[in-house]
Backbone and ligand atoms as CSV (ligand in chain L), in Angstrom:
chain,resi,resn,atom,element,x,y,z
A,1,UNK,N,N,-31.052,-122.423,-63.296
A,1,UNK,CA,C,-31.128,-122.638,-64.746
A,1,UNK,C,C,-32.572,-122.956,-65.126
A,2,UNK,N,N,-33.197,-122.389,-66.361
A,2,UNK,CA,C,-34.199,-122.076,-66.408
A,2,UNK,C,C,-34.887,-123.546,-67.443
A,3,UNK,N,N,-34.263,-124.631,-67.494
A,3,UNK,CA,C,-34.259,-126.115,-67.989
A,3,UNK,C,C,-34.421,-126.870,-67.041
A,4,UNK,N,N,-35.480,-128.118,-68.212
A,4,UNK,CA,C,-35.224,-129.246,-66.803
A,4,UNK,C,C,-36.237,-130.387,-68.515
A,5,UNK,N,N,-35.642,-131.228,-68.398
A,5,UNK,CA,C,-35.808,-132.852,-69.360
A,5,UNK,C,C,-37.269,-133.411,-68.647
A,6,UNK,N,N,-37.709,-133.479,-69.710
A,6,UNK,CA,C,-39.348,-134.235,-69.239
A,6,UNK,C,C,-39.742,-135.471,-69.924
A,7,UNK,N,N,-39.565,-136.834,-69.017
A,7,UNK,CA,C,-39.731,-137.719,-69.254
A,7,UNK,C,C,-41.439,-137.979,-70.225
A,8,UNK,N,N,-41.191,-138.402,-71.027
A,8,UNK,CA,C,-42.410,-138.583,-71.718
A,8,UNK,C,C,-42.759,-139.857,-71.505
A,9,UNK,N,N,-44.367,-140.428,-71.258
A,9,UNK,CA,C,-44.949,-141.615,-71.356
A,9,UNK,C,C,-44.891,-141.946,-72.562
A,10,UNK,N,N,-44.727,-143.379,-72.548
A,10,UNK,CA,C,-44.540,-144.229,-73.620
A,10,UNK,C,C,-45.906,-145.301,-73.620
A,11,UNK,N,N,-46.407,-145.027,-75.029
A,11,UNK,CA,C,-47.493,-145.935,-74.759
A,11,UNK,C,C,-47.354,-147.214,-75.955
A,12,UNK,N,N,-47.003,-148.183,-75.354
A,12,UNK,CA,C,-46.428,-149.494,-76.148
A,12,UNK,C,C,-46.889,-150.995,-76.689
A,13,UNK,N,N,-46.928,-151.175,-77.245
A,13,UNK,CA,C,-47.857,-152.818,-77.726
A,13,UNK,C,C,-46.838,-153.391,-78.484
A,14,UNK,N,N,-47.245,-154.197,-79.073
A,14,UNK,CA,C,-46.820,-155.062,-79.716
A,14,UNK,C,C,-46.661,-154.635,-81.238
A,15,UNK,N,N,-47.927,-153.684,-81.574
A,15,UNK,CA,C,-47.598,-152.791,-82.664
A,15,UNK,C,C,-46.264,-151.841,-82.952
A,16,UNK,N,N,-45.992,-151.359,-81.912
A,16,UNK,CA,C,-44.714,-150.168,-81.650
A,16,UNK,C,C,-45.463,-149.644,-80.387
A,17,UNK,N,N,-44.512,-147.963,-80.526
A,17,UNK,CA,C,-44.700,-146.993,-79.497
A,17,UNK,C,C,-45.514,-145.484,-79.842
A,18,UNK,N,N,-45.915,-145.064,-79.001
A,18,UNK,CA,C,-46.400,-143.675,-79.335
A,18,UNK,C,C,-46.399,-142.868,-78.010
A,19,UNK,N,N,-46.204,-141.592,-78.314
A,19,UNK,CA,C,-46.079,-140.399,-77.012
A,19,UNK,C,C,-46.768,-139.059,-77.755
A,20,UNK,N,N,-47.727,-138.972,-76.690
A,20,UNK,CA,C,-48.357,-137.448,-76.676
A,20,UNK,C,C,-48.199,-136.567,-75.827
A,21,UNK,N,N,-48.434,-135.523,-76.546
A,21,UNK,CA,C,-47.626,-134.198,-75.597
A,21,UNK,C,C,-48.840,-133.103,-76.080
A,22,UNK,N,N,-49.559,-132.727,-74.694
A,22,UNK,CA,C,-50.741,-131.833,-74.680
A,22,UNK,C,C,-50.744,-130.845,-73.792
A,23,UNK,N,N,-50.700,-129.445,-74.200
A,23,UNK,CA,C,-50.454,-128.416,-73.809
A,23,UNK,C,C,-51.164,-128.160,-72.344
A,24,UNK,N,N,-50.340,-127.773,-71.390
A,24,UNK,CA,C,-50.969,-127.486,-69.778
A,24,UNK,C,C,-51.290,-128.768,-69.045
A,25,UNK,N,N,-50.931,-129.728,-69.833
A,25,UNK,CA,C,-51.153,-131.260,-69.241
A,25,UNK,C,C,-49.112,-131.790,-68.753
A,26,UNK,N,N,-48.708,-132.377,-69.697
A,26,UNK,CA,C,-47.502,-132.696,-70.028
A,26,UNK,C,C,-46.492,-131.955,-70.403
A,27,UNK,N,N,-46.732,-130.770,-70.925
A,27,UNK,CA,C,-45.540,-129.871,-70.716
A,27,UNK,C,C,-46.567,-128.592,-70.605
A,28,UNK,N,N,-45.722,-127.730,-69.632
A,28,UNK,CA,C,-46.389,-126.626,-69.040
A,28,UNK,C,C,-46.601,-125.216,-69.656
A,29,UNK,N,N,-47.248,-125.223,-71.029
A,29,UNK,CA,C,-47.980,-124.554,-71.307
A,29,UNK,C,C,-48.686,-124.736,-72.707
A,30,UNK,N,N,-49.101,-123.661,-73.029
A,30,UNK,CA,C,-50.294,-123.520,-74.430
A,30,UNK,C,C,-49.349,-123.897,-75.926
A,31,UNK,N,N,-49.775,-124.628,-76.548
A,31,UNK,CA,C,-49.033,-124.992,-77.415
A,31,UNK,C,C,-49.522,-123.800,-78.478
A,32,UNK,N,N,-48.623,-123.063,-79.378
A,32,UNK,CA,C,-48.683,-121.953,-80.310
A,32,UNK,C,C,-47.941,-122.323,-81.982
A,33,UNK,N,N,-47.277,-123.213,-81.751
A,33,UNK,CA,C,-46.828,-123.725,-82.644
A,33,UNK,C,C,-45.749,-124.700,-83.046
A,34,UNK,N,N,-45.798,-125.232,-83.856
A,34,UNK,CA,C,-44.645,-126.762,-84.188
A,34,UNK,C,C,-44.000,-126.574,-85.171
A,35,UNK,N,N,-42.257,-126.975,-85.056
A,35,UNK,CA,C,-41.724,-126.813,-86.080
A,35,UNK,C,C,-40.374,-127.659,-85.869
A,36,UNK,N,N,-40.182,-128.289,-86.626
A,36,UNK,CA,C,-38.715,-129.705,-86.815
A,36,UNK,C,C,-37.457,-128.909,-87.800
A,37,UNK,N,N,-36.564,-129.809,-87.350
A,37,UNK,CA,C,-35.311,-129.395,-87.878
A,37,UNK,C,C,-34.762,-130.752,-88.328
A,38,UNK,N,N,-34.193,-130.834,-89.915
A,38,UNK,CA,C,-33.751,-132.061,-90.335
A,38,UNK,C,C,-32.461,-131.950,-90.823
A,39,UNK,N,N,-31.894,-132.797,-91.917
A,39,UNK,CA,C,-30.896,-132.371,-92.886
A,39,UNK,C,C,-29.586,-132.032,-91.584
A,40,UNK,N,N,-29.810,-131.936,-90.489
A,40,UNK,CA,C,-28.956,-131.429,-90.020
A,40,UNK,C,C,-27.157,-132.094,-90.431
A,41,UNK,N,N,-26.140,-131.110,-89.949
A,41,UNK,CA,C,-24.565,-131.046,-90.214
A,41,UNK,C,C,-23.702,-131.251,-89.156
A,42,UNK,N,N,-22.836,-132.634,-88.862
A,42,UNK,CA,C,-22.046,-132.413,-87.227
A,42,UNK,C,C,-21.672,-131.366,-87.006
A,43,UNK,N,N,-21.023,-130.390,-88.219
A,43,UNK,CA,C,-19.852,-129.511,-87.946
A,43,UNK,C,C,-20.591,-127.784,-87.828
A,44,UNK,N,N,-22.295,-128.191,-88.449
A,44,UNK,CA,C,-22.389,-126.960,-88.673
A,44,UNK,C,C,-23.472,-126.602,-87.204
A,45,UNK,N,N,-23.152,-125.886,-86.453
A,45,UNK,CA,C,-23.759,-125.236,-85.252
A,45,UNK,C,C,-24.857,-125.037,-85.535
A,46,UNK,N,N,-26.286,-124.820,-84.472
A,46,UNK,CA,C,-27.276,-124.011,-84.815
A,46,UNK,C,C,-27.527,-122.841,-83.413
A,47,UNK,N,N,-28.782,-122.211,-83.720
A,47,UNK,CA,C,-29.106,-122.178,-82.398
A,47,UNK,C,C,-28.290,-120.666,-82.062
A,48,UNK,N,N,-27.461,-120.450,-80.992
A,48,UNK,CA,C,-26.835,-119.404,-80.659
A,48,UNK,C,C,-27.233,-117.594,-80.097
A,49,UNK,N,N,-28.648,-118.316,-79.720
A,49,UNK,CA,C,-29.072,-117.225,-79.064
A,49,UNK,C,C,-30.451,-117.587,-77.846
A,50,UNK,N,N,-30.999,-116.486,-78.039
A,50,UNK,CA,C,-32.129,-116.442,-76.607
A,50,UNK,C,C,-33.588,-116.162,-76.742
A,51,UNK,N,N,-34.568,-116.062,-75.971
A,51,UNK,CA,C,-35.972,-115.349,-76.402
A,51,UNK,C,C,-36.074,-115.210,-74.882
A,52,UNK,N,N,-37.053,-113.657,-75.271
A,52,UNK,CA,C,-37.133,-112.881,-74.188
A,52,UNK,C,C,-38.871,-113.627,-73.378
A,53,UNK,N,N,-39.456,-113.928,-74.429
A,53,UNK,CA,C,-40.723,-114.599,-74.328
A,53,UNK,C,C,-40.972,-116.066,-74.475
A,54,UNK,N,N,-40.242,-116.749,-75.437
A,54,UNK,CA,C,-40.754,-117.647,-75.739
A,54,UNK,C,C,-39.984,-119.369,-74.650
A,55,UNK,N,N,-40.608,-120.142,-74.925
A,55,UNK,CA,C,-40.660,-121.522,-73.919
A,55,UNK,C,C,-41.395,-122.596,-74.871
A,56,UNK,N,N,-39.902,-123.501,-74.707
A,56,UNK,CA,C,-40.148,-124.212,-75.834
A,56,UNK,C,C,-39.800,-126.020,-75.378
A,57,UNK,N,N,-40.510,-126.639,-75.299
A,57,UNK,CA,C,-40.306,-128.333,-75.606
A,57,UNK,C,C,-39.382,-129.081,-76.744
A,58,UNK,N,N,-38.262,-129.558,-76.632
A,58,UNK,CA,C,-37.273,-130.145,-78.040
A,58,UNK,C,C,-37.437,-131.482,-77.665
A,59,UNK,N,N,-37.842,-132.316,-78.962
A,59,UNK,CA,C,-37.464,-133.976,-78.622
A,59,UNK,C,C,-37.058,-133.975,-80.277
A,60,UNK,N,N,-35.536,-135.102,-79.386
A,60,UNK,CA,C,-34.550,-135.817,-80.797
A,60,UNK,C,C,-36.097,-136.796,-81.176
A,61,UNK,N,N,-36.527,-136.529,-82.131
A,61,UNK,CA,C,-37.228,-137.637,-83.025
A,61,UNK,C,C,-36.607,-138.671,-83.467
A,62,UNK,N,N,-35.247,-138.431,-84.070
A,62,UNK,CA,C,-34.307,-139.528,-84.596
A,62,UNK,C,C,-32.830,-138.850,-84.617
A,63,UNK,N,N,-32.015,-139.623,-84.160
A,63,UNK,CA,C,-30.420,-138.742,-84.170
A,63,UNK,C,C,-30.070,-138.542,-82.672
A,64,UNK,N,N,-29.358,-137.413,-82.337
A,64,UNK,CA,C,-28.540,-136.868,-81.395
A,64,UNK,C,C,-28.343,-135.581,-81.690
A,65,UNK,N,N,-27.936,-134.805,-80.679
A,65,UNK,CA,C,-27.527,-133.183,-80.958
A,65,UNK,C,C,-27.011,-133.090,-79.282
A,66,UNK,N,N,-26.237,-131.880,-78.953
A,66,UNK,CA,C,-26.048,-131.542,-77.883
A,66,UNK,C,C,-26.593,-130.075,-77.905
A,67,UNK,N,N,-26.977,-129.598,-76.570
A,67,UNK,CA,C,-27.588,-128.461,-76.335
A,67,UNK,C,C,-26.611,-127.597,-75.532
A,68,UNK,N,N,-26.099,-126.826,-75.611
A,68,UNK,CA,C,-25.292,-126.000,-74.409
A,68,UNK,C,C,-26.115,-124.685,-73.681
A,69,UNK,N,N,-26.662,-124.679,-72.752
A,69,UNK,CA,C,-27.521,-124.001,-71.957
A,69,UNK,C,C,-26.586,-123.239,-70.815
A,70,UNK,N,N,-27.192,-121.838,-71.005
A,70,UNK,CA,C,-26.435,-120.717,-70.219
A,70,UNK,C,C,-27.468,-120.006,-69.803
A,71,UNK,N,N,-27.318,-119.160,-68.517
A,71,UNK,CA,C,-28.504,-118.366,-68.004
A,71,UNK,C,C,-27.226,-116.697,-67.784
A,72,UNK,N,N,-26.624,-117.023,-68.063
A,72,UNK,CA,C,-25.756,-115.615,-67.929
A,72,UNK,C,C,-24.470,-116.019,-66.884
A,73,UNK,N,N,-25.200,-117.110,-66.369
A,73,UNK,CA,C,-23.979,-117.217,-64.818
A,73,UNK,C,C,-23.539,-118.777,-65.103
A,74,UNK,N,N,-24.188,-119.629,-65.179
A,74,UNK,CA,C,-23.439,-120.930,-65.450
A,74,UNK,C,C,-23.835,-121.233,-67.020
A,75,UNK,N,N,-22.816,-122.411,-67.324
A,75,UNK,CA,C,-23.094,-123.028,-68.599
A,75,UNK,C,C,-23.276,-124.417,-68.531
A,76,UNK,N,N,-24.293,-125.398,-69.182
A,76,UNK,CA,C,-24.661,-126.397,-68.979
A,76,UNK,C,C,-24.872,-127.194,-70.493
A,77,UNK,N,N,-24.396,-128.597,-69.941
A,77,UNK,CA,C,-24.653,-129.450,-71.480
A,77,UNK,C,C,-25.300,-130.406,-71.701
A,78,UNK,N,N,-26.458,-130.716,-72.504
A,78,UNK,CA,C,-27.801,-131.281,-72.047
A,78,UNK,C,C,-27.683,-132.010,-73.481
A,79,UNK,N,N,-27.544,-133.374,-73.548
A,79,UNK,CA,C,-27.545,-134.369,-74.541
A,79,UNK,C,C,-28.709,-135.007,-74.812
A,80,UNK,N,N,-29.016,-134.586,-75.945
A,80,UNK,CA,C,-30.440,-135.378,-76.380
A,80,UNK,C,C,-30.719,-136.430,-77.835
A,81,UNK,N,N,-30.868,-137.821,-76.988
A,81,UNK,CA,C,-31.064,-138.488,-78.178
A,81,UNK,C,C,-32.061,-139.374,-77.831
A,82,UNK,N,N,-33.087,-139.131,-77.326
A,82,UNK,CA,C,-34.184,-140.125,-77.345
A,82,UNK,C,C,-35.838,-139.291,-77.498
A,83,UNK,N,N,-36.743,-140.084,-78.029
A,83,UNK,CA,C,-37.692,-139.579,-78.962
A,83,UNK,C,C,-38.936,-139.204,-77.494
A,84,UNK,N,N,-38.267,-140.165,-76.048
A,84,UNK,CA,C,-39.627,-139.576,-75.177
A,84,UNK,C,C,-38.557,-139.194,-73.999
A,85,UNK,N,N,-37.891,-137.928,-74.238
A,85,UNK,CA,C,-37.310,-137.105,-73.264
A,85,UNK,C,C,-37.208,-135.770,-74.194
A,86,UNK,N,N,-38.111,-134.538,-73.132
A,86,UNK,CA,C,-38.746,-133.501,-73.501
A,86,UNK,C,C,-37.796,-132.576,-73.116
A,87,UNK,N,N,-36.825,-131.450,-74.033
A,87,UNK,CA,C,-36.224,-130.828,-73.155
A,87,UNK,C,C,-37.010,-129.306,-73.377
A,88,UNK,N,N,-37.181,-129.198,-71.699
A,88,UNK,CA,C,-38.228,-127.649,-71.619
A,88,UNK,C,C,-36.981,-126.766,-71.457
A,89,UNK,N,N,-37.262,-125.293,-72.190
A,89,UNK,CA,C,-36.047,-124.391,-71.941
A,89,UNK,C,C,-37.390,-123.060,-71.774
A,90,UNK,N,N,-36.912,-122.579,-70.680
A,90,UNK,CA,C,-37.558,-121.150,-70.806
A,90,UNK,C,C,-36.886,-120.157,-70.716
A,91,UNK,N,N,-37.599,-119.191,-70.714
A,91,UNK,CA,C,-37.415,-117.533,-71.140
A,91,UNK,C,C,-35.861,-117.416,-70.682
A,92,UNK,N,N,-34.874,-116.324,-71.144
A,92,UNK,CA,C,-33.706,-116.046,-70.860
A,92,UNK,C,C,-32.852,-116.686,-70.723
A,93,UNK,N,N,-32.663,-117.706,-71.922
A,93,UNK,CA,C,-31.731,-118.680,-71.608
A,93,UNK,C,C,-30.837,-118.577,-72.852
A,94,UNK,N,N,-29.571,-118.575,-72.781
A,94,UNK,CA,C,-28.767,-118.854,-73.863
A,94,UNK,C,C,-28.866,-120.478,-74.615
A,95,UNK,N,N,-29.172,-120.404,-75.853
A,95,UNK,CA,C,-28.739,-121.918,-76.418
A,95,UNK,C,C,-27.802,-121.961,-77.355
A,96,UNK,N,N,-26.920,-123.195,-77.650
A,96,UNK,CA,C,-26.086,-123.457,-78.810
A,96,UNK,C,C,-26.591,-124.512,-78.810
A,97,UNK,N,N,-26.718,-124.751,-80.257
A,97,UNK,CA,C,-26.825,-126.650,-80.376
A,97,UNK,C,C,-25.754,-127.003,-80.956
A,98,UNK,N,N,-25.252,-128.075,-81.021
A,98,UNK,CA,C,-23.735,-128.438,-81.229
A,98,UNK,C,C,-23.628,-129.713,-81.710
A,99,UNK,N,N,-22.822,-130.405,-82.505
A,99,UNK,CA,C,-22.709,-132.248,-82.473
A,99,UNK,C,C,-23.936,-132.812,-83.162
A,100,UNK,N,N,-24.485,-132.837,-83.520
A,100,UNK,CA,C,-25.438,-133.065,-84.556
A,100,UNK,C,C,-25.286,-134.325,-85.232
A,101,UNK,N,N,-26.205,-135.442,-84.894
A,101,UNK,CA,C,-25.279,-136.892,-86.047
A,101,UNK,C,C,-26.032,-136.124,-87.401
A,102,UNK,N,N,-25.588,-137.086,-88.114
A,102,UNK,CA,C,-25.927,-136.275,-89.998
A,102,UNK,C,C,-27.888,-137.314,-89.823
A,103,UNK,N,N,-28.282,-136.098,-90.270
A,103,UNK,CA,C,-29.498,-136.711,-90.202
A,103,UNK,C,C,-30.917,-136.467,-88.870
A,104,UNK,N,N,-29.832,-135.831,-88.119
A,104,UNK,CA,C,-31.069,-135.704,-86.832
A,104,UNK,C,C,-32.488,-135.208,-86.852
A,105,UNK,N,N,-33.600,-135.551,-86.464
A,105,UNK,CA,C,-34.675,-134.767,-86.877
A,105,UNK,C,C,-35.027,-134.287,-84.987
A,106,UNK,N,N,-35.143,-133.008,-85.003
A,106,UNK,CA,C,-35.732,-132.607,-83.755
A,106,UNK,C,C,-36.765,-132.066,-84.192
A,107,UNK,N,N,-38.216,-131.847,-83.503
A,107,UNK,CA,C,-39.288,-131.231,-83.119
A,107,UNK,C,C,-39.528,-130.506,-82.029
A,108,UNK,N,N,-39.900,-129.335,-82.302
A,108,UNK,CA,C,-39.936,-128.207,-81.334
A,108,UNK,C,C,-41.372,-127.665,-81.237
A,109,UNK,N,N,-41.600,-127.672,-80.047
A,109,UNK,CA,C,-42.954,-127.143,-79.716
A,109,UNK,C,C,-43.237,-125.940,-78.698
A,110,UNK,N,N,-43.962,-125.009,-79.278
A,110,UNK,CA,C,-43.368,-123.683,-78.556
A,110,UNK,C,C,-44.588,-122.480,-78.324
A,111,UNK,N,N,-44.458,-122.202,-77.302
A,111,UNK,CA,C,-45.409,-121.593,-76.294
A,111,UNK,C,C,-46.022,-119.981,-77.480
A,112,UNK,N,N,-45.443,-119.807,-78.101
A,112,UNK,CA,C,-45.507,-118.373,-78.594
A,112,UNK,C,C,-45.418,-118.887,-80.528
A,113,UNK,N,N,-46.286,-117.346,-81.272
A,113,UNK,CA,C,-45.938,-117.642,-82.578
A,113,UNK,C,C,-44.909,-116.806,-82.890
A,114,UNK,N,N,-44.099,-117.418,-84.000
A,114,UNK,CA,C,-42.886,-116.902,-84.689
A,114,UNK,C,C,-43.356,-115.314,-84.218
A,115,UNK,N,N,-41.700,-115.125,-83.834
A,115,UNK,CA,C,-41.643,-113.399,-83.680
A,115,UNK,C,C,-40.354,-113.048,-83.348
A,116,UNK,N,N,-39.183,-112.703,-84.401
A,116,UNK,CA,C,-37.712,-112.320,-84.529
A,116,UNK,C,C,-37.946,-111.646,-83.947
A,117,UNK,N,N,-38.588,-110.360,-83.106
A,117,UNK,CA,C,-38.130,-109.071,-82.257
A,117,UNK,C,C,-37.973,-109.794,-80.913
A,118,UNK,N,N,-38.391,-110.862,-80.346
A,118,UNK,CA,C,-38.402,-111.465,-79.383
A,118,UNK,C,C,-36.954,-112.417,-79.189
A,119,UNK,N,N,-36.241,-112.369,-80.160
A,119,UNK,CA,C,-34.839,-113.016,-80.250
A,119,UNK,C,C,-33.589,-112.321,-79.510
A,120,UNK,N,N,-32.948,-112.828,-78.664
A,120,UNK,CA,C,-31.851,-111.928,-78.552
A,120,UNK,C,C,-30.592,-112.931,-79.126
A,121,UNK,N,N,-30.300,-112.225,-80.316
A,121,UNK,CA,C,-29.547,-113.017,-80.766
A,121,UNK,C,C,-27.737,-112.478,-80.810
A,122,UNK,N,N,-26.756,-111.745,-79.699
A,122,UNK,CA,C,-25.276,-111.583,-79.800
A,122,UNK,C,C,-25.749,-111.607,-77.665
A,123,UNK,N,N,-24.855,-112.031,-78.013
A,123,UNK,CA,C,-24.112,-112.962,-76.079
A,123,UNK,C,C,-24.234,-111.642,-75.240
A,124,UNK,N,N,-24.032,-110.456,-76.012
A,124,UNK,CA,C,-23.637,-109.471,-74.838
A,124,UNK,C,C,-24.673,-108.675,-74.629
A,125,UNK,N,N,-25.462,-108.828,-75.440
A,125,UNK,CA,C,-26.760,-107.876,-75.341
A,125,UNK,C,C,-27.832,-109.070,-74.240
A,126,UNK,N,N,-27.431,-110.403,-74.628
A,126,UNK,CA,C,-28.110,-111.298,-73.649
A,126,UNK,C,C,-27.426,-110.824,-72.094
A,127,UNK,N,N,-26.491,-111.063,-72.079
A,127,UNK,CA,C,-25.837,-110.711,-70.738
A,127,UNK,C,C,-26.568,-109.517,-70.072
A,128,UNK,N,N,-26.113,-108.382,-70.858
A,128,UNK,CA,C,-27.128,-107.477,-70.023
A,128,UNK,C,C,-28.577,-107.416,-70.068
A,129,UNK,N,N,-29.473,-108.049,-70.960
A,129,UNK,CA,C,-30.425,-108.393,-70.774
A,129,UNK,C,C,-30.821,-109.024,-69.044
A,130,UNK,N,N,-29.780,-110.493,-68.687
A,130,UNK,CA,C,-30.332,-111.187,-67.779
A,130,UNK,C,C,-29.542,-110.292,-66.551
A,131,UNK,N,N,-28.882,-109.339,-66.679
A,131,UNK,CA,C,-28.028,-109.348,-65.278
A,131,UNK,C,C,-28.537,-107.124,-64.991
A,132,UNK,N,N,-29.725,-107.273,-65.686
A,132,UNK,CA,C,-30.457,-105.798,-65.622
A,132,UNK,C,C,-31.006,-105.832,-64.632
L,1,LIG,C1,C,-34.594,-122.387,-81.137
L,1,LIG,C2,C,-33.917,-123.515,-81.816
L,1,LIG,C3,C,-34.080,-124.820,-81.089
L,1,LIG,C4,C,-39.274,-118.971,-89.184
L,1,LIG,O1,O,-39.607,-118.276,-90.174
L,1,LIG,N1,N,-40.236,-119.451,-88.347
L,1,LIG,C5,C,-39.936,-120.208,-87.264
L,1,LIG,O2,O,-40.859,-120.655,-86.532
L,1,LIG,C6,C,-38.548,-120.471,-86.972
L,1,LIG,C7,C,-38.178,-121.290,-85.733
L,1,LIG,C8,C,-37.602,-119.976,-87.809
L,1,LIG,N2,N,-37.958,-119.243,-88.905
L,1,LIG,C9,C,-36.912,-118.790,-89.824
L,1,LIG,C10,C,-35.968,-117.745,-89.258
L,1,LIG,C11,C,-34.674,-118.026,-89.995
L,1,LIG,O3,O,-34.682,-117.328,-91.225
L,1,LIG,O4,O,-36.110,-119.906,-90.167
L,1,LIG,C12,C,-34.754,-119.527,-90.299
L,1,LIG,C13,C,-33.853,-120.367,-89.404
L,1,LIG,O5,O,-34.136,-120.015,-88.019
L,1,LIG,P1,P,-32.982,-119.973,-86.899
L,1,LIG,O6,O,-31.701,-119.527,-87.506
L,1,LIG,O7,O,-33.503,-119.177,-85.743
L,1,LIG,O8,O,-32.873,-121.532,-86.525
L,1,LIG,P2,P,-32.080,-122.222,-85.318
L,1,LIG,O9,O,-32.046,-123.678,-85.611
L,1,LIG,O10,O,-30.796,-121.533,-85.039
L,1,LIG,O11,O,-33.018,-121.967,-84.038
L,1,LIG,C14,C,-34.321,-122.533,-84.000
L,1,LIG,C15,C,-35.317,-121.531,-83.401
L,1,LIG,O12,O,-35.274,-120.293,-84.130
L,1,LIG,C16,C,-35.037,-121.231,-81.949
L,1,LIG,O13,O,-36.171,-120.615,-81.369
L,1,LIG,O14,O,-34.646,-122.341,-79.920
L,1,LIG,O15,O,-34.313,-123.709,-83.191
């Protein structure tokens, strides 16, 4: 499975906390662009597909969500609700996000710029994508 959760340093005082995340240092590659998801809905799903290119870093900023991660052969469920645990997903991976508290804010940081032709977005065209 083409995932794996990356503990983020926490740098802490008496003021609060803060965590940085710098491309080819802390998560393994070139950062191309940033983009958050808010407003989110328990009931309403997101997510539901793949990229043929892209590799991406998710941290719950505030909230919860569940991730359901598939590579064609197993399926996996990756719970994220804390602001310094990094979840890396790369290339050819199925996602659903699922469970959503009302309110979640995630931030996504991602190796590549926006590009829908790079989406594989229906299950079966992924399938034969990964099993070609
Ligand atoms: C992913 C999960 C975690 C843009 O114009 N630029 C962007 O950078 C993005 C990410 C999206 N969009 C447009 C495309 C759609 O018209 O925003 C709309 C919603 O995108 P989408 O339905 O793909 O959103 P999610 O939440 O299902 O998926 C997004 C990312 O697309 C995806 O790469 O892994 O968040």
């Amino acid at each position: 499975m083409n995932y794996k959760l990356i503990d983020l340093h926490v740098y802490g005082d008496e003021r609060g906390k803060l965590i940085s995340i710098e491309g080819n240092k802390n998560i393994p590659f070139d950062i191309k662009r940033v983009y958050w998801i808010f407003d989110t809905i328990p009931e309403q799903d997101r997510g539901c597909h793949a990229h043929k290119e892209l590799e991406q870093i998710i941290v719950a900023m505030d909230g919860a969500c569940q991730f359901v991660l598939d590579d064609g052969k197993t399926r996996e469920t990756v719970y994220l609700n804390r602001p310094d645990k990094g979840l890396y997903i790369g290339k050819n991976m199925w996602r659903e996000m699922k469970h959503f508290s009302y309110g979640c804010k995630l931030m996504i940081i991602a190796s590549t710029y926006y590009n829908e032709d790079e989406y594989i977005r229906n299950y079966e065209d992924f399938l034969k994508e990964v099993n070609a």
